[in-house]
C-alpha positions, 0 to 999 in steps of 0.5 A, a space after each residue: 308550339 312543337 318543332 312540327 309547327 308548319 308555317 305558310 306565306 300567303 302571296 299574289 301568284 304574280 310573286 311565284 317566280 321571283 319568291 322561287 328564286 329569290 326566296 321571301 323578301 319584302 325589299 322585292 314587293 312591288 309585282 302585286 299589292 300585298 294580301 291586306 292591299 298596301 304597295 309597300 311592305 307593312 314590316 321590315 320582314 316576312 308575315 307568317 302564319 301559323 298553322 293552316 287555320 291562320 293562312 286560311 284567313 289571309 286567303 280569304 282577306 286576299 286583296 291582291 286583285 287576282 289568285 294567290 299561293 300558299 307557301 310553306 316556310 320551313 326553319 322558322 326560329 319562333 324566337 324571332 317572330 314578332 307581333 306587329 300589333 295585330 296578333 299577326 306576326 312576322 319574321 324580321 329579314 328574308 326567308 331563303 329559297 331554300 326554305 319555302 315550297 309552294 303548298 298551294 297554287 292558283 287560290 282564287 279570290 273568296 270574296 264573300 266566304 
């Protein structure tokens, strides 16, 4: 993938005000489920998508129980990413305030899509 890859973080909108100020970090779940529904953090670390394609499908799998954000995640070292097994990946550690701008607000659940 190019320096260009955009990556993104899917989220209940509940996490908006604590992922603007503190940045992605898994040690702060509990506000929402996650996007597949688990209450406690799967990895160590933050899920990412690669490319918009790929957080299309986490807004669609969205079972948080409300709308979600989209984030974008800037400085992603692809070096560091790992495979959880699935083919999805993550980083391991917290993504700083700094790094993410939120992309998208308010998507609505797509059950049925």
């Amino acid at each position: 993938m190019s320096d260009t890859a955009k990556f993104f973080h899917v989220s209940s909108l509940l996490n908006r005000r604590s992922i603007a100020r503190h940045g992605l970090d898994w040690t702060l779940m509990g506000a929402a489920p996650g996007i597949a529904g688990s209450r406690r953090p799967e990895v160590e670390g933050i899920f990412v998508c690669r490319g918009e394609e790929e957080a299309g499908f986490f807004l669609q799998i969205n079972n948080t129980g409300g709308p979600v954000d989209l984030w974008s995640v800037d400085g992603v070292d692809e070096g560091l990413l790992v495979d959880n097994g699935n083919g999805f990946v993550y980083l391991p550690g917290r993504i700083p305030a700094a790094q993410v701008r939120l992309a998208r607000s308010d998507v609505p659940p797509q059950f049925g899509s």
